[in-house]
DRENBA-669689 format. One record per atom (N, C-alpha, C, O, CB): z, x, y; residue in three letters. Coordinates in steps of 0.1 Angstrom, whole numbers, plus 5000, padded with zeros to 4 digits. Last residue first. Glycine has a CB too. Layout:
<atoms>
ZXYALA;...
</atoms>
This chain:
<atoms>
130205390856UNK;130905480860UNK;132505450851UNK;133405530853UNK;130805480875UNK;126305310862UNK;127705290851UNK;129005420855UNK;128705540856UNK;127005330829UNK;124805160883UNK;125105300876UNK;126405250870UNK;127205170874UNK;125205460887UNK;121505030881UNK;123304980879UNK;124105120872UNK;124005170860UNK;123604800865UNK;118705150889UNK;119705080878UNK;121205090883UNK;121805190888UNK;119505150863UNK;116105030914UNK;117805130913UNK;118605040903UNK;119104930904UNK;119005130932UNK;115004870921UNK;114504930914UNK;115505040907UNK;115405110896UNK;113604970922UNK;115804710943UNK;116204650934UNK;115804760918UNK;116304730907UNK;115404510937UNK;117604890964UNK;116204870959UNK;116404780950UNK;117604770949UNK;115504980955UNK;121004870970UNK;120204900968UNK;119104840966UNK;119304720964UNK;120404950963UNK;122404671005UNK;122204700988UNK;120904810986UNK;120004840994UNK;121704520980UNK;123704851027UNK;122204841023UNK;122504811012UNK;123104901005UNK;121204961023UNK;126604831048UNK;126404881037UNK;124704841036UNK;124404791047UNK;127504821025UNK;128204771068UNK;127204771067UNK;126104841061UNK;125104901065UNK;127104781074UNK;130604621058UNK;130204561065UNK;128204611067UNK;127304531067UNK;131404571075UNK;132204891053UNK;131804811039UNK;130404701046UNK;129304711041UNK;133504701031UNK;133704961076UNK;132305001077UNK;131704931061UNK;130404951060UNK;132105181080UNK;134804711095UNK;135004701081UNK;133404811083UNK;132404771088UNK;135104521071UNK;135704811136UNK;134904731120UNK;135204801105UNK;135604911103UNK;132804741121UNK;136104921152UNK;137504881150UNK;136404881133UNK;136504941123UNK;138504711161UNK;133605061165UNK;134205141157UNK;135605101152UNK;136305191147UNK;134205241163UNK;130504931171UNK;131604871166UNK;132904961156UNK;133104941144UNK;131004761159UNK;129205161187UNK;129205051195UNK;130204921180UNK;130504811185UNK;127105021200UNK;129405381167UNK;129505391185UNK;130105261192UNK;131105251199UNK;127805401192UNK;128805281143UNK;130105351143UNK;130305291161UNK;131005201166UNK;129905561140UNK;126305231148UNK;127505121142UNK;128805161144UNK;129805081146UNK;127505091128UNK;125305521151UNK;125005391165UNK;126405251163UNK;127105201171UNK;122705291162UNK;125605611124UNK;126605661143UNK;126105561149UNK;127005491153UNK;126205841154UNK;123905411112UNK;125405461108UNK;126205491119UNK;127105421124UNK;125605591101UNK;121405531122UNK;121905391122UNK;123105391121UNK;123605371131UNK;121505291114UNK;121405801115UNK;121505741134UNK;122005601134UNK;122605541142UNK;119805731144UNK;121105771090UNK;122405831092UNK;122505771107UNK;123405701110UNK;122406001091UNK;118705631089UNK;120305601079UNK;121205681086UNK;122305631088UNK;120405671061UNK;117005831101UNK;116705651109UNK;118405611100UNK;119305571107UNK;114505521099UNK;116806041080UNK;117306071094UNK;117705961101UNK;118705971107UNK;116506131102UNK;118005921048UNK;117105951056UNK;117805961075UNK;118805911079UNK;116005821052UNK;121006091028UNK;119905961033UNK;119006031047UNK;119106131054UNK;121105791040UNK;121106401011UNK;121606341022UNK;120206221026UNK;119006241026UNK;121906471035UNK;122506440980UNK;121106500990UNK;121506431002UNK;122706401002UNK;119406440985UNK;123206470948UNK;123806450966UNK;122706530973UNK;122406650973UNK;125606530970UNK;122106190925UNK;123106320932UNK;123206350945UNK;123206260954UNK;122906460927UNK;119705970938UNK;120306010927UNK;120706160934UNK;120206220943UNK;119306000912UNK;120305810971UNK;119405880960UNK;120005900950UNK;121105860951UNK;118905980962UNK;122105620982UNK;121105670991UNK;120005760982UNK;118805770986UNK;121805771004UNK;124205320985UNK;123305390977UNK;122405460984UNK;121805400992UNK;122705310968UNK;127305310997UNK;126105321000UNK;125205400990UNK;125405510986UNK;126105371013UNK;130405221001UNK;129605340990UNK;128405280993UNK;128605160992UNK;130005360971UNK;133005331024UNK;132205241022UNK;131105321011UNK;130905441011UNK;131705201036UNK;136605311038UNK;136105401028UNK;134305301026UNK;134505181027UNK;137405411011UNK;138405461064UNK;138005351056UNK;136905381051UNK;136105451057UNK;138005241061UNK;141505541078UNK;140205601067UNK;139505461056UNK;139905401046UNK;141005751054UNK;143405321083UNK;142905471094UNK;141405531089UNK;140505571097UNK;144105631092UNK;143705211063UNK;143005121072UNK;142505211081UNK;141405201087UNK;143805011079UNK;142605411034UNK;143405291043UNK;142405231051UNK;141205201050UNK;144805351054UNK;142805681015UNK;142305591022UNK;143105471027UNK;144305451024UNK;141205561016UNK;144505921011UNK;144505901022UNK;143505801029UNK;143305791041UNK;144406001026UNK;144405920983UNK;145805990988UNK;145305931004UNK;146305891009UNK;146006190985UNK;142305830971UNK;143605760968UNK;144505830975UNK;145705800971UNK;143905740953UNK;140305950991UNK;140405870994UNK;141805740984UNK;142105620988UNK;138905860996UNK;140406200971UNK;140806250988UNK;141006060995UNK;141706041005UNK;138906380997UNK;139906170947UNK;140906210950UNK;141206210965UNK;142406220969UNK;140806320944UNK;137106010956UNK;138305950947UNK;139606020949UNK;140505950952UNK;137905950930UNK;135406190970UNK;135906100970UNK;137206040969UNK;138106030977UNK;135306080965UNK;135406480946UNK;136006490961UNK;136206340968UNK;137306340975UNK;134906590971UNK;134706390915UNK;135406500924UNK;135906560939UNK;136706650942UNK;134906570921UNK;133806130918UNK;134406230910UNK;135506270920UNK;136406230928UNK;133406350903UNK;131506140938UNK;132106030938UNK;133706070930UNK;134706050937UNK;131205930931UNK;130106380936UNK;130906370945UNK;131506250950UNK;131906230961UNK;130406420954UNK;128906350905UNK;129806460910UNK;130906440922UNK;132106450920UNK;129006580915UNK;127306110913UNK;128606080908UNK;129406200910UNK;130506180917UNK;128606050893UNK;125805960938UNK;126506090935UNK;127506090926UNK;128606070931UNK;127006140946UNK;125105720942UNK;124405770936UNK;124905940930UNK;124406010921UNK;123305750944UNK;126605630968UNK;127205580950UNK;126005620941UNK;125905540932UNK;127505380947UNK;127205810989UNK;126005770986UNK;126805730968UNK;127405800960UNK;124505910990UNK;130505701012UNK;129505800998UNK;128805750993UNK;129105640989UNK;129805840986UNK;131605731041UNK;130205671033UNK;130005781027UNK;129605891031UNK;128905611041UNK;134105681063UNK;133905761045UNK;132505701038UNK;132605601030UNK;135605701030UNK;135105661086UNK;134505621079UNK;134005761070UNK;133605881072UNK;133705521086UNK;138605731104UNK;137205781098UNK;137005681091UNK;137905601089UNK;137005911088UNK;141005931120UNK;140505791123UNK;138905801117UNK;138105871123UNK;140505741141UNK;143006131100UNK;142206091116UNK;141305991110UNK;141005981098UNK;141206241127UNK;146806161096UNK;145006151090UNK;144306101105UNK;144806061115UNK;144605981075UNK;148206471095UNK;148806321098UNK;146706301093UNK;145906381090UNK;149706261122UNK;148606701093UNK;148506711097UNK;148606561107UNK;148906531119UNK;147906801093UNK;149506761062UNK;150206861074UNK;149706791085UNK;150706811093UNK;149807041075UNK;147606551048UNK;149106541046UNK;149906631059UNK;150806581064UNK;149506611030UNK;145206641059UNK;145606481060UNK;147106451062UNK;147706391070UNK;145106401046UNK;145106831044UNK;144906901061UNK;145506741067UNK;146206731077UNK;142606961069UNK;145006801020UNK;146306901026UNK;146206861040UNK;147206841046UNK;146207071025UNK;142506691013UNK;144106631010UNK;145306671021UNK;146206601027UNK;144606690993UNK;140906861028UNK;141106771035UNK;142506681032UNK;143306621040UNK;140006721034UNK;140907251023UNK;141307121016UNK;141707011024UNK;142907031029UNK;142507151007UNK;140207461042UNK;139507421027UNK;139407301022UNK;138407241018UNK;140107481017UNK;141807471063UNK;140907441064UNK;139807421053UNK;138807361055UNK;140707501072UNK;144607421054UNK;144107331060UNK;142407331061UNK;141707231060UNK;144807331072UNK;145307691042UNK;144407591032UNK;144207461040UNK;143707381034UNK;145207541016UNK;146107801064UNK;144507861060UNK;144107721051UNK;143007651053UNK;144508041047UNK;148707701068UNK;147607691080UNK;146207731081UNK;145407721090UNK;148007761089UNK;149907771046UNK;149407591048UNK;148407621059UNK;147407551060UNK;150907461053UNK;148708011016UNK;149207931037UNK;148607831038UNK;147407791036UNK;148708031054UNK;147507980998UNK;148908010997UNK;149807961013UNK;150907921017UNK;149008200994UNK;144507931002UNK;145807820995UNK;147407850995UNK;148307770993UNK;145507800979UNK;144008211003UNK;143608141010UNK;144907981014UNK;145607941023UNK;142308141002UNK;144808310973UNK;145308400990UNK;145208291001UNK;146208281008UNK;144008560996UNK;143308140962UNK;144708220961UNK;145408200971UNK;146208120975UNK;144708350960UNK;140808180964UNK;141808070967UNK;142808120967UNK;143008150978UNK;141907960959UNK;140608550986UNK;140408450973UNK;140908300976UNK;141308280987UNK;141308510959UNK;141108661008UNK;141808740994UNK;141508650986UNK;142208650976UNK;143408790994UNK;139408611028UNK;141308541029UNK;141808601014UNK;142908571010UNK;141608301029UNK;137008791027UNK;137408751040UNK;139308731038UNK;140108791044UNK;136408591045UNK;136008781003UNK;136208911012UNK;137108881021UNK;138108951022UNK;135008971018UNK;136908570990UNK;137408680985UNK;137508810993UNK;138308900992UNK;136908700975UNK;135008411012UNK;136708351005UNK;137708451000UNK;138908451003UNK;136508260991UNK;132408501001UNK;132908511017UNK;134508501020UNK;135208561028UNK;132208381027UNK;132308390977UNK;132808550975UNK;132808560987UNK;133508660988UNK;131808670968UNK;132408150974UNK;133408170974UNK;133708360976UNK;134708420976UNK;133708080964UNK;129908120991UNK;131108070999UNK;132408110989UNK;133508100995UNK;131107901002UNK;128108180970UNK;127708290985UNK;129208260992UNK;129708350999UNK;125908230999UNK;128507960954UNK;129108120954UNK;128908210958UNK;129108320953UNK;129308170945UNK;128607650954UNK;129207800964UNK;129207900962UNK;130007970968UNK;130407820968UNK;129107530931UNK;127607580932UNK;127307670944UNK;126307740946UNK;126707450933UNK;131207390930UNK;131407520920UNK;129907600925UNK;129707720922UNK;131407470899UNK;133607240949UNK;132107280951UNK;131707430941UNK;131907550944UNK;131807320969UNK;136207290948UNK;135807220937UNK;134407220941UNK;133907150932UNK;136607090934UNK;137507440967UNK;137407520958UNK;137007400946UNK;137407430935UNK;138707600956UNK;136907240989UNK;136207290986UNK;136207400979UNK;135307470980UNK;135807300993UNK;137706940990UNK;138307060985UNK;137307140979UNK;136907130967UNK;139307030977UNK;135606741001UNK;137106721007UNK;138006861000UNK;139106871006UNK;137806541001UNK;132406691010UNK;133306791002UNK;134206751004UNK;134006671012UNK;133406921005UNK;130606361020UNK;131106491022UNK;131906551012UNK;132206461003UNK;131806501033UNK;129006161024UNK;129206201011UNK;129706351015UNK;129006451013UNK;127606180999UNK;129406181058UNK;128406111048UNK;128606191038UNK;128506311041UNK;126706091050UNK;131406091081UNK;131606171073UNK;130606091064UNK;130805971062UNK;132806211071UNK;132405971111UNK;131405931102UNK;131006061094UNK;130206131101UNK;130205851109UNK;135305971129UNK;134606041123UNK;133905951111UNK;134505891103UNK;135506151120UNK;136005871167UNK;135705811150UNK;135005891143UNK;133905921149UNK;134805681147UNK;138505961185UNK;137206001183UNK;137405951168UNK;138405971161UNK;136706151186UNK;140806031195UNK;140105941205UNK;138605911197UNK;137805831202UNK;139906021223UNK;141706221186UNK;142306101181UNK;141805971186UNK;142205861183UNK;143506101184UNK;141206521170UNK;140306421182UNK;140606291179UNK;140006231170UNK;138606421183UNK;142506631149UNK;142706711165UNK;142106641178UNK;142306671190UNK;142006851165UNK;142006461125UNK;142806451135UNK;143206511144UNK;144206481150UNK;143606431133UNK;138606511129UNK;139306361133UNK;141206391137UNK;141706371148UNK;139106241115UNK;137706741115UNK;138006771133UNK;138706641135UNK;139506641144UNK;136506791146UNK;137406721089UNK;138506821094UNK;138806771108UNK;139906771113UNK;138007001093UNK;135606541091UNK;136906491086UNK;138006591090UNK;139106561093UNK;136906461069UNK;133306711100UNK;133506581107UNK;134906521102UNK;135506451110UNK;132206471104UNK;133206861073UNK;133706881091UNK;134106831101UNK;134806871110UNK;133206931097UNK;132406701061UNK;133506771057UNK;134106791072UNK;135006751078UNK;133206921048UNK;129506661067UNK;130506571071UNK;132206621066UNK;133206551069UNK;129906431064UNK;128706891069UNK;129006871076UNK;129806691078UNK;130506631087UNK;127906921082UNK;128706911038UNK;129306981043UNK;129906961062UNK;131006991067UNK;128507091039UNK;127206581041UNK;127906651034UNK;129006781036UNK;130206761034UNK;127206671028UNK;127006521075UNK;127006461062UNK;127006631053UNK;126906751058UNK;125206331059UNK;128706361104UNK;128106521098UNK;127806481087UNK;128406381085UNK;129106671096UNK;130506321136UNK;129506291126UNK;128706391114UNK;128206501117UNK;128506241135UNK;132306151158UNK;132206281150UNK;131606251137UNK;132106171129UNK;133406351147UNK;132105921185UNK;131805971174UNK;131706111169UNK;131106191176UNK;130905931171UNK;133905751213UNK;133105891208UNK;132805881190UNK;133505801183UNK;134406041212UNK;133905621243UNK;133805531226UNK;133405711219UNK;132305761223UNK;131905351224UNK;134305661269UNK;135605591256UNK;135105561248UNK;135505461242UNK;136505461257UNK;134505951287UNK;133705911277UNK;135105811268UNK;136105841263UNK;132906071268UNK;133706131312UNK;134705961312UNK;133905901299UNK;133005821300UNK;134305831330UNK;133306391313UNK;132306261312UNK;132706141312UNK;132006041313UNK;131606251300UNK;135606571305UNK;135106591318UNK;134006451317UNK;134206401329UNK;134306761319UNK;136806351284UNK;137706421297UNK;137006441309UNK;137306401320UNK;138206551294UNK;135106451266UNK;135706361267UNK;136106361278UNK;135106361285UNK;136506341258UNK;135306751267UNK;133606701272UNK;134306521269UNK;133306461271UNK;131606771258UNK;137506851256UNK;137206851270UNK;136206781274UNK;136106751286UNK;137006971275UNK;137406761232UNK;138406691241UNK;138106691258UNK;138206601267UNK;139606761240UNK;135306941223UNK;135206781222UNK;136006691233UNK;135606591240UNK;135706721207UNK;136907181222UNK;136007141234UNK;135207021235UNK;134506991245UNK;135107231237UNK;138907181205UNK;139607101224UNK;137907151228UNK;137707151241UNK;141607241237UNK;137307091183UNK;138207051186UNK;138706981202UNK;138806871207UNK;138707141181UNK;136407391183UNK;135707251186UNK;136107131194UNK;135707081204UNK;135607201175UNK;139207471172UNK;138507531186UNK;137407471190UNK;137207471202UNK;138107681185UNK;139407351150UNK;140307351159UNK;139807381172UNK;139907311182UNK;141307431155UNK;137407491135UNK;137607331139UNK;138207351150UNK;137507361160UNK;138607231129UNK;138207751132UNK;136907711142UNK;137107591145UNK;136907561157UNK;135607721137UNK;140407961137UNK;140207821128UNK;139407751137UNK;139707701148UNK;141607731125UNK;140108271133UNK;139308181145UNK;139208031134UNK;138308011125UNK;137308271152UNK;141108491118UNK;141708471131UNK;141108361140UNK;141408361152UNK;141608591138UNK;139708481093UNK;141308461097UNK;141608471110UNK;142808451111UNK;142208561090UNK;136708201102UNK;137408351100UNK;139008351103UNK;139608271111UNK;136608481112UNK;135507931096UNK;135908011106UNK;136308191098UNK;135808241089UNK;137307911114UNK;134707711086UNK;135807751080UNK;136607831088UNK;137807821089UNK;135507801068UNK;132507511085UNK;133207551101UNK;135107581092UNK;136107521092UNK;133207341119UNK;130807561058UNK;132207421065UNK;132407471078UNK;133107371079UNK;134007411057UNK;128907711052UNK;130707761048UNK;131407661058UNK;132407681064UNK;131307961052UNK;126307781034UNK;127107681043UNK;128207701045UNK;128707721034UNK;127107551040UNK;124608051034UNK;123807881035UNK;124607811042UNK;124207761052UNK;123607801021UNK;125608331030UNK;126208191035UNK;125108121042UNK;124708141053UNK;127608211046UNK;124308611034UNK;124308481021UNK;124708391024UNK;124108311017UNK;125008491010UNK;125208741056UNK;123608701055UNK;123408541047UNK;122908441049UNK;122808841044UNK;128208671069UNK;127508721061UNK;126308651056UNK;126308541052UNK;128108751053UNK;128608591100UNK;129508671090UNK;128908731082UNK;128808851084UNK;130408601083UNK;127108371105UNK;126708501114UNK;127608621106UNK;127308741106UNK;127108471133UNK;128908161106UNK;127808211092UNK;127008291098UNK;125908261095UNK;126908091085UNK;130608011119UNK;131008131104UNK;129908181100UNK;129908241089UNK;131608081088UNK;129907941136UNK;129408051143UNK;129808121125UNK;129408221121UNK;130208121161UNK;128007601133UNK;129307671128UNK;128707821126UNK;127607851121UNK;130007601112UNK;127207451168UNK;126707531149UNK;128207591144UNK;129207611151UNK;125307731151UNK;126907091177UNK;127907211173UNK;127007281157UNK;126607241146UNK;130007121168UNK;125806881197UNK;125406941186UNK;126407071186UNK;126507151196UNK;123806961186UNK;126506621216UNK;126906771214UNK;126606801198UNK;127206751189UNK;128506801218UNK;125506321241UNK;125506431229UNK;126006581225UNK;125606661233UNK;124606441227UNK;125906011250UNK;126006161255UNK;125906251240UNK;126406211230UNK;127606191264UNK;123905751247UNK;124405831238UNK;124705971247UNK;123706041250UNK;123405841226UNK;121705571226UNK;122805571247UNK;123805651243UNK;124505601234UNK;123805361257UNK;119805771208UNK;120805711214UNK;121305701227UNK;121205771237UNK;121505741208UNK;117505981203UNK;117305831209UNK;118605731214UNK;118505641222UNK;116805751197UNK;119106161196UNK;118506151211UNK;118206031219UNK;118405991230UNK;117406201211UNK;118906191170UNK;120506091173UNK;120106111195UNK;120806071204UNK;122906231165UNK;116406261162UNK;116606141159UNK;118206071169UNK;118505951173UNK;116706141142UNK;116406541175UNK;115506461177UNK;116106271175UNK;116206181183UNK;114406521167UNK;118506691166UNK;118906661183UNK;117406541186UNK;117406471196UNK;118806871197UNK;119706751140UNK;119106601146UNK;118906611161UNK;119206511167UNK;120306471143UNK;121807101146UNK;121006961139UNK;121206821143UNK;122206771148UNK;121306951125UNK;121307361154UNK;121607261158UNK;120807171160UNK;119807141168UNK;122207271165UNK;122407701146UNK;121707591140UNK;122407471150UNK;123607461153UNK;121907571123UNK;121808011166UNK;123307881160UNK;122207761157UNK;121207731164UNK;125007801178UNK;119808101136UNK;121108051139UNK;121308081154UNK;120908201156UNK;122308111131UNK;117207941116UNK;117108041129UNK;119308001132UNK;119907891130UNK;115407951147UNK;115807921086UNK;116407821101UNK;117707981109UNK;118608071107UNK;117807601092UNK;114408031066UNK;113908001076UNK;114507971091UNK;113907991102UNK;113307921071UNK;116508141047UNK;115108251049UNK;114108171062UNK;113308241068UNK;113908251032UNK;118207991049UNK;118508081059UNK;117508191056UNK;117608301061UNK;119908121060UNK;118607691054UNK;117607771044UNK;117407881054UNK;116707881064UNK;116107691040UNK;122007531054UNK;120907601061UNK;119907661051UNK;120307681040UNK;121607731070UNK;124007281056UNK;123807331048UNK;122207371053UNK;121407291056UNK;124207261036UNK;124607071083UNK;125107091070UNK;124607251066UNK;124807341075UNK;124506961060UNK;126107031119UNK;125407041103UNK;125707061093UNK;126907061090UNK;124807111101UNK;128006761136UNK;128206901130UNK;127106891116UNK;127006811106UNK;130106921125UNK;128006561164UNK;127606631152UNK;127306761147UNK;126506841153UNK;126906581148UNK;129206381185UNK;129306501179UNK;129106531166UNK;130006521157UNK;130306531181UNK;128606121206UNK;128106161194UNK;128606291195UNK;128506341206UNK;126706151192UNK;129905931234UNK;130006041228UNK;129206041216UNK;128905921214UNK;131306061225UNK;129705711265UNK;130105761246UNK;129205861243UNK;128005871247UNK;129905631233UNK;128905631287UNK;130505641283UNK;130505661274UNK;131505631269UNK;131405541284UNK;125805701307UNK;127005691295UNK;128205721293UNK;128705831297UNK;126805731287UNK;124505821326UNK;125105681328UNK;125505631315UNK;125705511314UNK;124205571334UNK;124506091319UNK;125506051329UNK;125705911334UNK;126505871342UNK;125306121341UNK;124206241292UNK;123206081293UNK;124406071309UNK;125406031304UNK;123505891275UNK;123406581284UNK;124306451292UNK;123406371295UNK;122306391300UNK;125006481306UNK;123606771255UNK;122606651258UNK;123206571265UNK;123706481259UNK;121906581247UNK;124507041244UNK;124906971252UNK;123206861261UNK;122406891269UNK;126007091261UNK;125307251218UNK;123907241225UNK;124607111230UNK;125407051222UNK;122207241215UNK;127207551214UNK;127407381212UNK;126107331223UNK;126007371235UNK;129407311220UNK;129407781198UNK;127707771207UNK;127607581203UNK;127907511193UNK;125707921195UNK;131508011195UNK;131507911198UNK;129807851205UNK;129207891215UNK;132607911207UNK;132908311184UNK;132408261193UNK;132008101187UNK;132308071175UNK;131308361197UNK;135808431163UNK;134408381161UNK;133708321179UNK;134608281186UNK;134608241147UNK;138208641177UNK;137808531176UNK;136508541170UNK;135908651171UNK;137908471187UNK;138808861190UNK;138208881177UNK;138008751174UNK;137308761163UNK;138908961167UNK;139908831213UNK;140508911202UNK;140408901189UNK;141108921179UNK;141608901202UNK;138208521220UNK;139008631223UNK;139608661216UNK;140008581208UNK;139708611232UNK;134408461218UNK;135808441217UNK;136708551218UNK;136208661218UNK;136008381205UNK;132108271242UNK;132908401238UNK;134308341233UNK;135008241237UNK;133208511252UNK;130308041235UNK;131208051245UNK;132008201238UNK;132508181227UNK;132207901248UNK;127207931256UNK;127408001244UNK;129008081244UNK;129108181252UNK;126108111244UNK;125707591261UNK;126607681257UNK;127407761252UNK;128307731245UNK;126707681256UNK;122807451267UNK;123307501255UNK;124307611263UNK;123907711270UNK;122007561245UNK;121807161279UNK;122307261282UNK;123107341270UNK;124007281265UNK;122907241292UNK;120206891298UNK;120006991283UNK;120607121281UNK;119807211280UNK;118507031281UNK;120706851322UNK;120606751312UNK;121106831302UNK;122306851300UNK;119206681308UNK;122806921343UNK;121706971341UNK;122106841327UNK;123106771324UNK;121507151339UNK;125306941355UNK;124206821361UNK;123106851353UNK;122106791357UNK;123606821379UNK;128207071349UNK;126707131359UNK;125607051362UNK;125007081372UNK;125907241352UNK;130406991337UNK;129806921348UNK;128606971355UNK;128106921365UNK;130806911358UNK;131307161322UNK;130607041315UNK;130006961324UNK;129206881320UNK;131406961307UNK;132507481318UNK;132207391329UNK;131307281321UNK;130607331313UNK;131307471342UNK;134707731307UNK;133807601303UNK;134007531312UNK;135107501315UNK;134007531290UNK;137307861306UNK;136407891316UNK;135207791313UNK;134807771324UNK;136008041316UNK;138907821279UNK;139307801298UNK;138307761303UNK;138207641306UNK;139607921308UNK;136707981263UNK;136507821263UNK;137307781275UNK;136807701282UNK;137007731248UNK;135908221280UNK;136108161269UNK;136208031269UNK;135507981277UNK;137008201264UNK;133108331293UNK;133808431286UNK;134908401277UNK;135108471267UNK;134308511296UNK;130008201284UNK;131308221291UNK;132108271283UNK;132208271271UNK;131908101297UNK;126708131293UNK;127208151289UNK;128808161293UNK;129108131305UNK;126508211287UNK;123707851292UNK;125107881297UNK;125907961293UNK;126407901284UNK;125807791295UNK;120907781292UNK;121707871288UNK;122507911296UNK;122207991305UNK;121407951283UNK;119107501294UNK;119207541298UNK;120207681291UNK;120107651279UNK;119107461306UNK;116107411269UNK;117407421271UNK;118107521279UNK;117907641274UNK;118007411260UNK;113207421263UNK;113707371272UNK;115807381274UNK;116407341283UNK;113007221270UNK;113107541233UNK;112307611255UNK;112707521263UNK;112407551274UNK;110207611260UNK;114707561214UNK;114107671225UNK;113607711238UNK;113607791247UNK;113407701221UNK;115407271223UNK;116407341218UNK;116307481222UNK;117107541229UNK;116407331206UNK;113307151217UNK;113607151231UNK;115007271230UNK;115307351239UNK;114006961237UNK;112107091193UNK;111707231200UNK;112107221209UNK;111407291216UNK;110607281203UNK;114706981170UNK;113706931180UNK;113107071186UNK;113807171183UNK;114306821191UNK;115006931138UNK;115507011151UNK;114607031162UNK;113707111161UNK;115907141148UNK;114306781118UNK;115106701128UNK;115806811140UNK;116706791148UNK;116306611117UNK;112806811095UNK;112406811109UNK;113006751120UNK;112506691128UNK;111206771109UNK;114306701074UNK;113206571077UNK;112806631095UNK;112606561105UNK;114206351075UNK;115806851055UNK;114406851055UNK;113106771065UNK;111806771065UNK;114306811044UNK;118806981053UNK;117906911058UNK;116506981059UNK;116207091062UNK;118406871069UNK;119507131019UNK;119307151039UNK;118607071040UNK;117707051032UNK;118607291049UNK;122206960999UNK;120907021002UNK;120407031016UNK;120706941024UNK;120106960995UNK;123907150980UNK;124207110993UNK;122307140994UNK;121607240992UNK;125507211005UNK;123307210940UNK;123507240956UNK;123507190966UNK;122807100962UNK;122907300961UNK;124306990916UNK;123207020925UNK;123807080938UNK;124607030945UNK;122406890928UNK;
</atoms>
């Protein structure tokens, strides 16, 4: 089954008309202290770089963080830089940053391409130090990185460049030449890095495809792993392999029933998740698991 786009109306209209607009020439130059509540940042990149756009919600009598990264777009309708839940994760005590991935201004067809970036703009990475910085500039000690499926991919790529920061990754990708149902993402792959191939051949490109790799070059970042145990494909195929090479105590792993194959749990599931994350991020996330319905057969695996 395809990555599916959120559905539950979770992009608020403040986004258009109320948000203030910031622009800058590159991320140096980024100010986080302007006082304004609602402020969307649009940040130039250099020598061809991808640009950068991060919608900015300051709580100033808060010490913690949310960062969440989307998923997967209906790009006959949703408008870009996309930026998702600003309604439901609002409710939180909660400073906030919604991040779009600018890859997909590249080509029309790309629904989702991970914050893969382009060969000259490893986009994570460039997230990355501006998470650090809005840590830094806010006196922020409890942070979260958050995203479900593709975006929770992303949320696992950015954990170890933000060490201060817990990544809550929901049934996400971990190698994304094993998403076979991409193939607006893999022919962006062939134009763009010459194929897997080409792509996988450098450790500094296949970091951003493959989480095994990016874990192993890069050391592992500090995460909860909730897979909806209704997914078998992505229990299979990206789970299991990515969590026997790198689960532990740093990555800890929890299976939550949320639907049959991979769709993403309700908006109120995921905010509950980051709020647990926020406010107990040493914890067993197994700890806050939902049995299922009772209506829900016993999947056999």
């Amino acid at each position: 089954m395809p990555d599916h786009p959120s559905t539950d109306a979770d992009t608020d209209p403040l986004v258009a008309g109320d948000a203030v607009r910031r622009s800058w020439g590159s991320l140096a130059e980024l100010r986080l202290d302007d006082g304004e509540e609602l402020v969307r940042h649009d940040i130039a990149g250099a020598s061809g770089e991808l640009p950068l756009a991060a919608l900015a919600l300051r709580r100033p009598g808060s010490d913690r963080l949310v960062v969440h990264l989307h998923g997967t777009l209906d790009r006959a309708h949703d408008e870009l830089p996309r930026f998702e839940r600003l309604r439901s994760l609002s409710a939180l005590d909660a400073n906030l940053l919604l991040l779009a991935d600018t890859t997909l201004s590249l080509e029309r067809s790309l629904a989702t391409a991970w914050f893969v970036g382009d060969p000259d703009t490893p986009l994570i990475d460039r997230y990355a130090s501006l998470v650090r910085r809005a840590i830094e500039a806010w006196g922020i000690r409890s942070a979260v990185v958050a995203g479900a499926s593709s975006g929770g991919f992303a949320a696992l790529a950015m954990a170890p460049r933000v060490p201060e920061a817990l990544a809550v990754a929901i049934s996400p990708q971990t190698r994304l030449r094993l998403r076979p149902t991409a193939r607006p993402f893999r022919q962006f792959v062939y134009n763009r890095f010459g194929g897997w191939d080409g792509i996988e051949a450098r450790s500094e490109l296949r970091e951003r495809v493959d989480l095994v790799h990016r874990y192993e070059a890069l050391g592992p970042g500090r995460a909860w792993y909730v897979q909806n145990s209704g997914d078998l494909e992505h229990l299979d195929r990206h789970a299991r392999p990515f969590l026997e090479a790198h689960g532990g105590e740093i990555v800890r792993a929890a299976e939550e029933y949320h639907c049959p194959g991979h769709n993403p749990p309700s908006a109120e599931r995921v905010r509950s998740w980051i709020e647990h994350a926020l406010e107990e991020p040493d914890a067993d996330p197994r700890r806050f698991v939902r049995e299922p319905p009772p209506e829900v057969p016993r999947i056999r695996r």
